[in-house]
ZALUMVO-579859 format. One line per 2 residues: number of its first residue (from 0); their letters; for each residue x, y, z of N, C-alpha, C. Coordinates in nm, 2 decimals. Example, Ala and Ser with C-alpha at 12.3 -4.5 7.8 and 13.67 -1.06 7.14 Angstrom:
2
0> AS> 1.32 -0.57 0.78 1.23 -0.45 0.78 1.32 -0.33 0.78 | 1.28 -0.22 0.71 1.37 -0.11 0.71 1.29 0.00 0.79
END
This chain:
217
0> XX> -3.48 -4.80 0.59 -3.50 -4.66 0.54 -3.48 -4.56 0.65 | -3.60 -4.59 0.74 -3.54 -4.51 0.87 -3.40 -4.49 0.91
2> XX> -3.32 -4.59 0.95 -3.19 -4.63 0.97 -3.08 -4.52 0.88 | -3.15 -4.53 0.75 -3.08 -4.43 0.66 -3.09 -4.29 0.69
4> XX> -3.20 -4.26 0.70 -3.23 -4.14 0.74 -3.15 -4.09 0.87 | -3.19 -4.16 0.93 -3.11 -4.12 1.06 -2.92 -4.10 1.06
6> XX> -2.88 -4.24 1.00 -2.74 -4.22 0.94 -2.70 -4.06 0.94 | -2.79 -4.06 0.78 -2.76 -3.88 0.70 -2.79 -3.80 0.77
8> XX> -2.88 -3.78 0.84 -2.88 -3.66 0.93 -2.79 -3.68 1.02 | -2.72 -3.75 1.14 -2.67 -3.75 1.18 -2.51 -3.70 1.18
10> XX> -2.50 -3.78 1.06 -2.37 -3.73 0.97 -2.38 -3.60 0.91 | -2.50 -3.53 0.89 -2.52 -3.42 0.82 -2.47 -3.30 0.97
12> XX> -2.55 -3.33 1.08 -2.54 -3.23 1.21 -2.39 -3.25 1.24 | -2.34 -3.34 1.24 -2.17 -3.37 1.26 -2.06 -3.24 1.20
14> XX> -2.10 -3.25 1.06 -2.02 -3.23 0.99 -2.06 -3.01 1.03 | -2.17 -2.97 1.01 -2.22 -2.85 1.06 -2.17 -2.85 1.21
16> XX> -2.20 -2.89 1.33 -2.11 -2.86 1.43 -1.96 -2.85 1.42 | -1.89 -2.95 1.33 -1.76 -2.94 1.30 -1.71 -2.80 1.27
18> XX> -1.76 -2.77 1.16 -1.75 -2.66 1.10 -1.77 -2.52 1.17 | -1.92 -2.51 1.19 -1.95 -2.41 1.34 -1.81 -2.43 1.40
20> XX> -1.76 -2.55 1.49 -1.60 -2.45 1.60 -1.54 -2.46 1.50 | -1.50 -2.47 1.40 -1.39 -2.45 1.33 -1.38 -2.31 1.25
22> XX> -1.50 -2.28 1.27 -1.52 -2.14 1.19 -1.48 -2.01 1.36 | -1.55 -2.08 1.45 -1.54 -2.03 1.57 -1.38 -1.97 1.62
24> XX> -1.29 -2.09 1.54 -1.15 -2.08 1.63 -1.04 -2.05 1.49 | -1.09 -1.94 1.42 -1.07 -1.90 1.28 -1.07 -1.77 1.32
26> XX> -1.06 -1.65 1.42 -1.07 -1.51 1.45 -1.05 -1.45 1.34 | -1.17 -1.35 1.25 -1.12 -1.24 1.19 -1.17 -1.09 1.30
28> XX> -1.04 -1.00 1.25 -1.01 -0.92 1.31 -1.01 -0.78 1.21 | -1.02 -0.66 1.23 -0.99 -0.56 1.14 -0.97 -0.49 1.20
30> XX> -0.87 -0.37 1.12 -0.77 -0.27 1.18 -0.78 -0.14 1.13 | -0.71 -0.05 1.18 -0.62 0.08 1.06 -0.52 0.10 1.12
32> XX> -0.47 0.15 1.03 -0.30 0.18 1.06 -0.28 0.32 1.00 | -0.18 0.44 1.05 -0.14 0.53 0.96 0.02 0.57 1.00
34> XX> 0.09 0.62 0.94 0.22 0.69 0.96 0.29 0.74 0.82 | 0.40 0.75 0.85 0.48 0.82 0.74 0.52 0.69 0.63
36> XX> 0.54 0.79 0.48 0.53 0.71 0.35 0.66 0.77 0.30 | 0.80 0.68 0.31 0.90 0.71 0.30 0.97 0.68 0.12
38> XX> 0.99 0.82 0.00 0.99 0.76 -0.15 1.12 0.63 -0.13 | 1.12 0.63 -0.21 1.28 0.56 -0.22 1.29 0.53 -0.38
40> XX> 1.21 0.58 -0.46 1.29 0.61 -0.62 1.19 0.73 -0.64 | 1.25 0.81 -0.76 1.20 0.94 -0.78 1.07 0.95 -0.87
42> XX> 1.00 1.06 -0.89 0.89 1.08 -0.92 0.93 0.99 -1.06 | 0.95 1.08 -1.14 1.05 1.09 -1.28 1.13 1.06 -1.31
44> XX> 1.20 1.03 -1.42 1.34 0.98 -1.50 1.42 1.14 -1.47 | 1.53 1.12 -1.46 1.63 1.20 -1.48 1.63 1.20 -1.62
46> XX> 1.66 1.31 -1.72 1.62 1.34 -1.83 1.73 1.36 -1.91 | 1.75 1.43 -2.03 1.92 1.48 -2.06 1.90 1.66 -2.06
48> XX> 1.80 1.67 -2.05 1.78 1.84 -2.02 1.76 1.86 -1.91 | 1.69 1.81 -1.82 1.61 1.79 -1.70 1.64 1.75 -1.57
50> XX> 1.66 1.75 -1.45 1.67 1.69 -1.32 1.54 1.61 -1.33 | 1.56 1.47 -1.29 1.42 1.38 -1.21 1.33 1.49 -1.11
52> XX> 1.21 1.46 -1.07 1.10 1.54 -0.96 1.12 1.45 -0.88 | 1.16 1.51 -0.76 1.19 1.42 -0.66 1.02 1.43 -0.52
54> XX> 1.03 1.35 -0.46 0.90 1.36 -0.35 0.96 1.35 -0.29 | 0.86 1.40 -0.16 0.90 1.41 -0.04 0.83 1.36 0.04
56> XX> 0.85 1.29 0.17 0.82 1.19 0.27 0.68 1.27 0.33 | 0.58 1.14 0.25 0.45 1.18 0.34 0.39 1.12 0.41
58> XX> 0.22 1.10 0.41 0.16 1.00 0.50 0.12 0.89 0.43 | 0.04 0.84 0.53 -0.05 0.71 0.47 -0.18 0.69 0.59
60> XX> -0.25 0.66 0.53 -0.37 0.58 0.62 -0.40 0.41 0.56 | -0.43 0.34 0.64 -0.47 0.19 0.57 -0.62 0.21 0.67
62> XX> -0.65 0.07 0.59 -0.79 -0.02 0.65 -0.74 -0.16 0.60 | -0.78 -0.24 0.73 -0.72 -0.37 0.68 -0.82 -0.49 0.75
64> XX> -0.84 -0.59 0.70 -0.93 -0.72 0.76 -0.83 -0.84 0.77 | -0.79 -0.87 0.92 -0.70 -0.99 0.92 -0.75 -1.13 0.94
66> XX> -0.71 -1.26 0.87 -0.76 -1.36 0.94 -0.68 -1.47 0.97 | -0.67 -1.52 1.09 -0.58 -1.60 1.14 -0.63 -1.74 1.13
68> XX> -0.55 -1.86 1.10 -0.54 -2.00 1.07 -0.55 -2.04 1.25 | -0.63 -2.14 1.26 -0.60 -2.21 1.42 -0.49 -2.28 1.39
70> XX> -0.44 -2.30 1.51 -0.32 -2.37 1.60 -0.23 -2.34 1.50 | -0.16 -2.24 1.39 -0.06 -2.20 1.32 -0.03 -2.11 1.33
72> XX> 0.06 -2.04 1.29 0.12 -1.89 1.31 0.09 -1.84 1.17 | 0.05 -1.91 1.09 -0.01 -1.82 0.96 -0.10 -1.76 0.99
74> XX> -0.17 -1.69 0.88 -0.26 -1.58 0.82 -0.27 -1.52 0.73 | -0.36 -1.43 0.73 -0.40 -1.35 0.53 -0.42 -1.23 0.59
76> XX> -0.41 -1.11 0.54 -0.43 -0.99 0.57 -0.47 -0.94 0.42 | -0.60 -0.88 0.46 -0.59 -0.77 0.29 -0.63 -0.64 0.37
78> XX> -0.56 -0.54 0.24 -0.56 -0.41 0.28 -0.62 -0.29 0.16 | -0.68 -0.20 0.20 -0.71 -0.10 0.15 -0.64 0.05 0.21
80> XX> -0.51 0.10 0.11 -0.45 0.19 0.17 -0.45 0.32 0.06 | -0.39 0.42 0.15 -0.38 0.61 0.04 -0.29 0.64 0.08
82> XX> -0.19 0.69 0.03 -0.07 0.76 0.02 -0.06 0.88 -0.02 | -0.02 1.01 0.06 -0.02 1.14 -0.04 0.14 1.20 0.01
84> XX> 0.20 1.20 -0.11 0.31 1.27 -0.13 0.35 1.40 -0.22 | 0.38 1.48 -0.13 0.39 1.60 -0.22 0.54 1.63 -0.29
86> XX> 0.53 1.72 -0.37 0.65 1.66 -0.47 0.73 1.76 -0.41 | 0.88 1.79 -0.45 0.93 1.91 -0.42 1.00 1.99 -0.55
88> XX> 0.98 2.09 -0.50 0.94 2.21 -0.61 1.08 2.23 -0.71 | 1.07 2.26 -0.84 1.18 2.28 -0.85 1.16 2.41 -0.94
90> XX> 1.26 2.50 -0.95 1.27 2.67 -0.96 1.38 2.67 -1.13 | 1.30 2.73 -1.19 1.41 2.77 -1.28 1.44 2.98 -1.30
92> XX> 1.53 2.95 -1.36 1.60 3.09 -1.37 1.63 3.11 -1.51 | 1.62 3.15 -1.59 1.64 3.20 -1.77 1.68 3.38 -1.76
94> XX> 1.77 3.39 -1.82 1.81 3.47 -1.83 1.73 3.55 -1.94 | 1.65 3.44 -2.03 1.57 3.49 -2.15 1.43 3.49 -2.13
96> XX> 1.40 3.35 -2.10 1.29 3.30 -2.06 1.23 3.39 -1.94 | 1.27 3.42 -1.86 1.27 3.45 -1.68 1.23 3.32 -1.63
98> XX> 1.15 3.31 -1.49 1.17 3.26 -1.42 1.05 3.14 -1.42 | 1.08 3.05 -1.28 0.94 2.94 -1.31 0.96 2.87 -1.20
100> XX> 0.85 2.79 -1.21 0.87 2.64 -1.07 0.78 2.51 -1.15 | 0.81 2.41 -1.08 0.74 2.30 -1.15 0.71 2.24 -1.03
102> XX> 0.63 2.17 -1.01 0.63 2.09 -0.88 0.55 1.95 -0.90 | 0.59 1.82 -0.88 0.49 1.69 -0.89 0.44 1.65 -0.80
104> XX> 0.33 1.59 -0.78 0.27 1.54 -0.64 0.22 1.43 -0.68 | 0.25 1.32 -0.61 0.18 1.17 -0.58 0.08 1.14 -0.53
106> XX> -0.01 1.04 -0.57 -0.11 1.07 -0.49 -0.13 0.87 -0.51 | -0.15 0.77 -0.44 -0.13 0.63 -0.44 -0.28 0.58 -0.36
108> XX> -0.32 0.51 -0.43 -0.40 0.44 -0.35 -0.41 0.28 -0.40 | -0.43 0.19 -0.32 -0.37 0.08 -0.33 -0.48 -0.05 -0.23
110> XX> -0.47 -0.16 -0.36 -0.55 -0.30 -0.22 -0.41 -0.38 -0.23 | -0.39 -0.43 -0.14 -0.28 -0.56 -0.13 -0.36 -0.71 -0.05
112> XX> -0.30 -0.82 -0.09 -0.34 -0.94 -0.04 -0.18 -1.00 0.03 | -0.23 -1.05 0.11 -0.07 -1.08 0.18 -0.08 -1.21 0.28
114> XX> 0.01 -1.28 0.31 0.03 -1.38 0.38 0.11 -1.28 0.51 | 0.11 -1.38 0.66 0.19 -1.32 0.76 0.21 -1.44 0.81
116> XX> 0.32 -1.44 0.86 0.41 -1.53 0.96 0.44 -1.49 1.13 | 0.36 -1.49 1.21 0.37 -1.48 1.35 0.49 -1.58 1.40
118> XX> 0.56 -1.44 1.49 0.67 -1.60 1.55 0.65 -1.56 1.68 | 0.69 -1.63 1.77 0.65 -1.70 1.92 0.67 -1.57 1.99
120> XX> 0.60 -1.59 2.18 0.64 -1.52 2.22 0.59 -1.45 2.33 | 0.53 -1.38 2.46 0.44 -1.36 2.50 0.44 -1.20 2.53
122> XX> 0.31 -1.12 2.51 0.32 -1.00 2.50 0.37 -0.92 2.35 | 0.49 -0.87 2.32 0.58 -0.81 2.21 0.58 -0.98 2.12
124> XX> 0.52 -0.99 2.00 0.54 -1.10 1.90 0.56 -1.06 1.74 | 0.69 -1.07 1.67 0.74 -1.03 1.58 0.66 -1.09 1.47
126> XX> 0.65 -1.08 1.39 0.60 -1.14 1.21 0.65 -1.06 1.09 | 0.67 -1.14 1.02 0.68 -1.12 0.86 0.56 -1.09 0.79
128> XX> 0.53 -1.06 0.71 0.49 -1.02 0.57 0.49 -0.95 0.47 | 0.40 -1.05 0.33 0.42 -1.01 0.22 0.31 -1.07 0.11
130> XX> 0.32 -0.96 -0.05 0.21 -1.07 -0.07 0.22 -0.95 -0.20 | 0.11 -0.98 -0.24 0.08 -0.88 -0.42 -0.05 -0.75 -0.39
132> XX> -0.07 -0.70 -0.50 -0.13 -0.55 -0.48 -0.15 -0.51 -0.59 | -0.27 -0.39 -0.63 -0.29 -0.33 -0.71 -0.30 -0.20 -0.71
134> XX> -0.22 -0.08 -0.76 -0.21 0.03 -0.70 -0.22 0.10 -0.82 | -0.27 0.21 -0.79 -0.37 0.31 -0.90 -0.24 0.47 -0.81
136> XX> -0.21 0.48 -0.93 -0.11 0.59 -0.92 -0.14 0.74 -0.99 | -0.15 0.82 -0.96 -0.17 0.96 -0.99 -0.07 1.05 -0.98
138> XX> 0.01 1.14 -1.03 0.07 1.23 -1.11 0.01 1.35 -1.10 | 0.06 1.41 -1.03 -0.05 1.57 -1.06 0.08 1.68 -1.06
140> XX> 0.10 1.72 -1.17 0.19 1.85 -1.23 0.12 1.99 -1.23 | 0.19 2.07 -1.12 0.16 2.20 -1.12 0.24 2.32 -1.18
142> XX> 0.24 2.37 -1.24 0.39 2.52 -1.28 0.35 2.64 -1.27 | 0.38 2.75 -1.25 0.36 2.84 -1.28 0.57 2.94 -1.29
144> XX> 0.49 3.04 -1.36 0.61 3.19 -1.36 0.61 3.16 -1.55 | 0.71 3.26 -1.57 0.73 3.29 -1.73 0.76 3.16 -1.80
146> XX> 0.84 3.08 -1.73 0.90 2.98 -1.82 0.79 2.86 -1.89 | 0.72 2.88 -1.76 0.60 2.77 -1.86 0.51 2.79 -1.85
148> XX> 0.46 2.91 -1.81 0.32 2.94 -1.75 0.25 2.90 -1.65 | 0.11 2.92 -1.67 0.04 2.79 -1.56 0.00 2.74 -1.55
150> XX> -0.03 2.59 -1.51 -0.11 2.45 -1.57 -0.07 2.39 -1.45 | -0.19 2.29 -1.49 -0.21 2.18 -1.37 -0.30 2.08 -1.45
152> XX> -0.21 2.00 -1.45 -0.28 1.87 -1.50 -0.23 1.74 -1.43 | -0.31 1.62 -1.45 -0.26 1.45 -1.37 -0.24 1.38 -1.52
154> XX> -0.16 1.25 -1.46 -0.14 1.13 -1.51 -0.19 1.01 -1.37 | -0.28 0.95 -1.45 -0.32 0.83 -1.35 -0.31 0.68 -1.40
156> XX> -0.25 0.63 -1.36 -0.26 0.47 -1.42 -0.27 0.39 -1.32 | -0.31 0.23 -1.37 -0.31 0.13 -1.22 -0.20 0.03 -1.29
158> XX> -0.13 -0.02 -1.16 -0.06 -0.12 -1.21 -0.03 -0.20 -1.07 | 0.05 -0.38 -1.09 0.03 -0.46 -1.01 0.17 -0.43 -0.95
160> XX> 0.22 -0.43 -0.82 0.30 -0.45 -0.77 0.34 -0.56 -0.64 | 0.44 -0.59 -0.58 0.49 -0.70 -0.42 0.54 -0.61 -0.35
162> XX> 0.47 -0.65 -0.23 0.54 -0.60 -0.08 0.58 -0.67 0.02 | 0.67 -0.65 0.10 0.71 -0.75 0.20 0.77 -0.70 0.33
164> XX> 0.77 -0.72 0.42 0.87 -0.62 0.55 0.81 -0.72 0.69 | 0.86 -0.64 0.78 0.83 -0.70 0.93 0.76 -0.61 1.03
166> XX> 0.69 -0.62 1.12 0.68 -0.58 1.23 0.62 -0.64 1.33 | 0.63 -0.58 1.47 0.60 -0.63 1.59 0.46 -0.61 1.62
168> XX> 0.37 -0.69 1.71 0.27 -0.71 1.78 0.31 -0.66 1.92 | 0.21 -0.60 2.00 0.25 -0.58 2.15 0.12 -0.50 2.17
170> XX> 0.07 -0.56 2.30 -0.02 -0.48 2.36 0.00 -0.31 2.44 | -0.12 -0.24 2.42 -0.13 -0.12 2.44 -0.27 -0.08 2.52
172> XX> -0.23 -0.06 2.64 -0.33 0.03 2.69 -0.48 -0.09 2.69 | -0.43 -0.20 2.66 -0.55 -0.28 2.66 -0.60 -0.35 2.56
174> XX> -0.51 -0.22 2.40 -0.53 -0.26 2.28 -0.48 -0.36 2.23 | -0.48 -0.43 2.09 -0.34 -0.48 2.05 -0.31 -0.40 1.93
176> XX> -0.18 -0.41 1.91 -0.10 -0.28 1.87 -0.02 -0.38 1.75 | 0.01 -0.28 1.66 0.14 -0.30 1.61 0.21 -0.19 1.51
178> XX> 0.34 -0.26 1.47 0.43 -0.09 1.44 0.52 -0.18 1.36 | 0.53 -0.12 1.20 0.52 -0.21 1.08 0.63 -0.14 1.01
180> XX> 0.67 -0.18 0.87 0.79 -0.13 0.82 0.77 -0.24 0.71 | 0.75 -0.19 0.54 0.73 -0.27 0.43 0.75 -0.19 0.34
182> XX> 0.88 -0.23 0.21 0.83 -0.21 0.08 0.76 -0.26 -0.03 | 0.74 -0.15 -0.06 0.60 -0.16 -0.19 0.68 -0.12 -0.33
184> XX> 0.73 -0.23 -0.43 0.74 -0.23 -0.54 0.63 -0.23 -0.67 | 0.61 -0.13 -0.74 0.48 -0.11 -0.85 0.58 -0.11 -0.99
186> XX> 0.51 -0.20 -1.07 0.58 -0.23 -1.19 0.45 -0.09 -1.24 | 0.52 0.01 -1.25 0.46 0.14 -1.35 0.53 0.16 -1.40
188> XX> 0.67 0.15 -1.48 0.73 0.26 -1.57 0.63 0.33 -1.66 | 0.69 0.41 -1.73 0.61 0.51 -1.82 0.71 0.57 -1.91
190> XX> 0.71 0.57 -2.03 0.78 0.63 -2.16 0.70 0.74 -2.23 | 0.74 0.84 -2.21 0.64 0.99 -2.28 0.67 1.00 -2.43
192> XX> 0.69 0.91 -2.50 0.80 0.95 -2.61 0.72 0.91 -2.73 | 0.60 0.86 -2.73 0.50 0.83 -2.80 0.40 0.87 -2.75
194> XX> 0.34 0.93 -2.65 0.26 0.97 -2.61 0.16 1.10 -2.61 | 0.04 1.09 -2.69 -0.07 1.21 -2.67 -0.11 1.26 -2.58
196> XX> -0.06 1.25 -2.48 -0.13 1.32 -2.38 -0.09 1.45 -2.34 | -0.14 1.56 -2.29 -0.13 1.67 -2.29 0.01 1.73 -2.15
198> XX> -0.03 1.55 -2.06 0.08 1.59 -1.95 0.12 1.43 -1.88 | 0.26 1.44 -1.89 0.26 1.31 -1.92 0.42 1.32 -1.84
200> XX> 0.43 1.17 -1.75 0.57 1.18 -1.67 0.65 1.08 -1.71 | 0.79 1.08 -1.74 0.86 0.96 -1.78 0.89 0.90 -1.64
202> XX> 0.92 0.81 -1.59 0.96 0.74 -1.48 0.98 0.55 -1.49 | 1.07 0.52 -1.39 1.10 0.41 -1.32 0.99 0.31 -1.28
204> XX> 0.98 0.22 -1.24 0.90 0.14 -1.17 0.95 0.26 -1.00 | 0.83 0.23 -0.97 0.81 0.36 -0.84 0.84 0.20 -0.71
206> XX> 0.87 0.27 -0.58 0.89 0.22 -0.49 0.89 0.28 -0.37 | 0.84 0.27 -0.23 0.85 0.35 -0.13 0.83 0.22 0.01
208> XX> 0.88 0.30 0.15 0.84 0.21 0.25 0.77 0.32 0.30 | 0.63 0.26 0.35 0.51 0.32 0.47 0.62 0.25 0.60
210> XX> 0.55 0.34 0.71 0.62 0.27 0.83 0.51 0.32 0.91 | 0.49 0.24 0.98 0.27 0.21 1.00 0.29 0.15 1.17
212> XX> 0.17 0.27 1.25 0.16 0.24 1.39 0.00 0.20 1.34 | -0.04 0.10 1.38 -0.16 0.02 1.35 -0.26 -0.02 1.51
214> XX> -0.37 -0.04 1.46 -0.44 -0.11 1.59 -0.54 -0.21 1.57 | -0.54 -0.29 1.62 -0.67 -0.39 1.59 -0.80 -0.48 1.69
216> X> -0.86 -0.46 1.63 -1.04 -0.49 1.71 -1.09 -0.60 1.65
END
């Protein structure tokens, strides 16, 4: 019975030491990153009365927690990011009506889960990734002048989107660094054409690339 005892414990402290370095040689790490949020499809549908609301190229900030696989070049990254893009304005003229502006503004906030691929190298080390996301999208319509008066109202929905792109690793100043480039596909279309809502945007599935100077501790 003793003998047993001893066995299981023994086998018991094995298996917790194992674990202990294995959790040890497992580094999680966490970061932020910020830079420019570049659109690449438009606010809006192009209409048959109407021009699309186009945006214009804004920021971004992330927060991110990475964790690296031992002796592999894999890993997982998840992220918590905000995007604000402001719309650009568009001006009408009526000869009857008189005059006006419309303007849309974006406003994105988003978690993604992602895999990354490290490839070799000493100092400057390149990687892939990519991976899925949930992004909560906002719509904020402003107008004013004769033609429509003046209002300001949002449209906010969440929907799932994929992202994928590359960037490099390279030390900085002591830090470790990196400088990133990914797009972000969101399955949001939107149809106004049944819709009660008081303000309301027809559009595409939305898509944009962040291009992100990042740092990590």
């Amino acid at each position: 019975m003793k003998r047993s005892l001893l066995a299981v414990t023994t086998v018991a402290l094995a298996t917790a030491a194992t674990g202990t370095t294995a959790a040890a040689q497992m580094p999680v790490h966490v970061g932020v990153a910020a830079g420019a949020t570049v659109p690449t499809s438009d606010v809006s549908k192009e209409l048959q009365d109407q021009p699309a609301f186009k945006a214009k190229v804004g920021y971004h900030v992330t927060g991110l927690v990475e964790f690296s696989l031992p002796t592999l070049p894999l890993g997982l990254r998840a992220e918590v990011m905000y995007h604000d893009l402001k719309g650009d304005p568009q001006t009408f003229d009526d000869p009857i009506l008189g005059t006006g502006s419309v303007q849309v503004d974006t406003r994105l906030i988003g978690g993604t889960l992602n895999a990354l691929f490290t490839g070799g190298g000493i100092g400057v080390k390149p990687y892939a990734i990519g991976g899925v996301g949930v992004y909560n999208t906002q719509a904020k319509g402003k107008a004013s002048g004769d033609v429509f008066g003046s209002f300001s109202d949002k449209q906010s929905d969440t929907n799932f989107g994929l992202n994928g792109g590359i960037g490099l690793r390279f030390p900085l100043g002591g830090m470790s660094t990196f400088l990133e480039a990914r797009y972000h596909y969101i399955f949001n279309s939107s149809d106004c054409t049944n819709s009660t809502a008081d303000f309301c945007v027809d559009r595409d599935n939305s898509s944009f690339i962040p291009i992100s100077f990042g740092v990590m501790f």
